[in-house]
NUKELO-511701 format. One line per field, with one value per residue (C-alpha): residue in one letter; z, x, y. Coordinates in Angstrom, 3 decimals. Example, Ala and Ser with C-alpha at 12.3 -4.5 7.8 and 13.67 -1.06 7.14 Angstrom:
! residues 2
r = A; S
pz = 7.800; 7.140
px = 12.300; 13.670
py = -4.500; -1.060
//
This chain:
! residues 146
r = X; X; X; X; X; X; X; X; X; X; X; X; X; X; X; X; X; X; X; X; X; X; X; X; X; X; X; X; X; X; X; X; X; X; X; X; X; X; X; X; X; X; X; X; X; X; X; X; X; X; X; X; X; X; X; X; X; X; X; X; X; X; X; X; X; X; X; X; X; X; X; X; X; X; X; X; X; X; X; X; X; X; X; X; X; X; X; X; X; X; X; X; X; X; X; X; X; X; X; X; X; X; X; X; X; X; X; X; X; X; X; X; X; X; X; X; X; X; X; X; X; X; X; X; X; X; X; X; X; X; X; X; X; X; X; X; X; X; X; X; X; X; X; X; X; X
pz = 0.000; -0.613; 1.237; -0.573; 0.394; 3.907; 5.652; 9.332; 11.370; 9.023; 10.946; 10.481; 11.773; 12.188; 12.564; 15.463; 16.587; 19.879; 21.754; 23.059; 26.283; 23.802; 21.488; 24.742; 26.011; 22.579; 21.785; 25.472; 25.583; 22.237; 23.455; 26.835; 28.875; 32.552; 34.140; 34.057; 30.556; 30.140; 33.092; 34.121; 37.633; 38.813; 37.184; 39.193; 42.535; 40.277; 40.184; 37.581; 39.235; 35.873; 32.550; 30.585; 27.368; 26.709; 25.956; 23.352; 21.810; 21.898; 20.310; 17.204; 17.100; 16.821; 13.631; 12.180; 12.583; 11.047; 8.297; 7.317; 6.647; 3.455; 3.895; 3.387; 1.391; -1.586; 0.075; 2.844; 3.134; 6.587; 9.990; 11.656; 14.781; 17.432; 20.297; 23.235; 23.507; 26.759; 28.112; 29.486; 30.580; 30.410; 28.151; 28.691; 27.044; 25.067; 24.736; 21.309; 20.211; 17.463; 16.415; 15.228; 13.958; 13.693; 11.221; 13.294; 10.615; 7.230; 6.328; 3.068; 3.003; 2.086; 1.163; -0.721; -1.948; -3.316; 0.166; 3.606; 7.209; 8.034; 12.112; 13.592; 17.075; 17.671; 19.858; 20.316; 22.147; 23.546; 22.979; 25.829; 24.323; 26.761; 25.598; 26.473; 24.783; 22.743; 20.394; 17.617; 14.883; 12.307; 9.053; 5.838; 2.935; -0.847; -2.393; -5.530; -6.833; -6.202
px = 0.000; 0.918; 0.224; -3.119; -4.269; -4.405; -7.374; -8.056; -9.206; -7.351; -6.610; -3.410; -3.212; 0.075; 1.051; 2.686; 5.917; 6.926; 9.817; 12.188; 14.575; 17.681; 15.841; 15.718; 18.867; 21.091; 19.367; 20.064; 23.596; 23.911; 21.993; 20.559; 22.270; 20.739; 20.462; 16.475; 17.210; 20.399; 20.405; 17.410; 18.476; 19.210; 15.901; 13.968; 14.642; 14.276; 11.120; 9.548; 10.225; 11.848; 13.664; 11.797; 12.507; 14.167; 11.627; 13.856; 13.805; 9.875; 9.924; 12.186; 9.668; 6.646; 8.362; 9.320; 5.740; 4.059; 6.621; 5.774; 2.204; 3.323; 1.341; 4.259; 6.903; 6.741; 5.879; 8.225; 10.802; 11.823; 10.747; 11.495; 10.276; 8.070; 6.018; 4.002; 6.550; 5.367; 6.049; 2.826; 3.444; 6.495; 7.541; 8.381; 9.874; 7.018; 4.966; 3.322; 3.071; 1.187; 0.865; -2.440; -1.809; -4.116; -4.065; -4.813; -3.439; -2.433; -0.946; 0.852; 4.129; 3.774; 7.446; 7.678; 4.106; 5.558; 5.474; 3.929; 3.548; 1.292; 0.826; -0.254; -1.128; 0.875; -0.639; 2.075; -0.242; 0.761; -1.218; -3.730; -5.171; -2.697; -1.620; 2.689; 3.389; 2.279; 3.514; 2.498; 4.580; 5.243; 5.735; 7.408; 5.613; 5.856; 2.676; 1.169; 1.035; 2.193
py = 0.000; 3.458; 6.891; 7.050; 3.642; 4.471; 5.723; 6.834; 3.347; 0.679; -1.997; -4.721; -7.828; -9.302; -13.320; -14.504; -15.350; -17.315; -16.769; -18.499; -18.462; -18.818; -16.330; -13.951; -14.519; -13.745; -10.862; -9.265; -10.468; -8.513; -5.532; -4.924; -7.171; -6.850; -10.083; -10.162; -11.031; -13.116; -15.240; -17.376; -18.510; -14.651; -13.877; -16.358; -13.711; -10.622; -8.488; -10.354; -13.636; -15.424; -14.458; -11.854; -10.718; -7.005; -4.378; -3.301; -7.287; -6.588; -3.669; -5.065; -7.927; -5.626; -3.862; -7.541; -9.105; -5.833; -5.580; -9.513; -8.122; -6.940; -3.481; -1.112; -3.269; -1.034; 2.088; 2.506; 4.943; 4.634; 6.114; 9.890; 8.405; 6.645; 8.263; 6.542; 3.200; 1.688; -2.119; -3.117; -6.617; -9.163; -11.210; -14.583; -17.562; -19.062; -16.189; -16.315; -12.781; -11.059; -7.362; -4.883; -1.722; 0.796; 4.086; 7.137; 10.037; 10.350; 13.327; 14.297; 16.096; 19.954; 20.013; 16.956; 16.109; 12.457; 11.132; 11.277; 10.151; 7.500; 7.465; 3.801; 2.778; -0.494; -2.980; -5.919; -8.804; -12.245; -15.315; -14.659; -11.421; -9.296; -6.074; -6.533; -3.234; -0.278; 2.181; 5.022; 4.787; 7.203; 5.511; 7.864; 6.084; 7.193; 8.526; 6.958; 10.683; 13.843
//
């Protein structure tokens, strides 16, 4: 889809992806290694009470599971940004999650009328329903005309 596809209250729907405690651990060790995330004994008498995946790790796997949609693979141009990130839940090894985005503005560039912003509200779920995290991204997608 391009900039002109979109409309206000789209909705995306994402497959899943589960997670797993080696799939947790190699992506903290790599980035955001705090022993909630890269050491499953120490995590068992941290405040989450067992190994939880980075927020960061989440928020990579929100991006991944919407991009496999397809919706913006000839449209994208990138990202100036995100607003509203917040981790609403842990997530553990085995956690099945899945991704819907919602469109809540399109707006065309003034300066460059070949492109625009499409803003979505990320909801990154597990695989009881459970909002883990949420997000508005601002997506810089090519228009279909100027």
């Amino acid at each position: 889809m391009f900039l002109d596809d979109f409309k206000v209250g789209d909705e995306f729907r994402s497959p899943g992806i589960t997670l797993t405690e080696s799939q947790i651990i190699d992506f903290a060790l790599k980035f955001d290694p705090q022993p909630i995330h890269v050491d499953a004994v120490a995590a068992t008498t941290g405040p989450f009470g067992g190994l939880i995946a980075s927020g960061f790790h989440t928020a990579a796997l929100t991006f991944r599971l919407f991009w496999q949609t397809g919706v913006i693979h000839d449209s994208s141009l990138g990202s100036p940004g995100i607003d509203e990130l917040r981790w609403l839940k842990p997530v553990r090894p085995g956690d099945t999650l899945r991704v819907v985005a919602k469109v809540v503005e399109v707006r065309r560039s003034t300066s460059k009328p070949d492109r625009g912003v499409v803003r979505m509200a990320y909801t990154t779920l597990n695989q009881h329903g459970e909002a883990v995290m949420s997000l508005v991204g601002n997506q810089l997608l090519k228009a279909r005309s100027a």
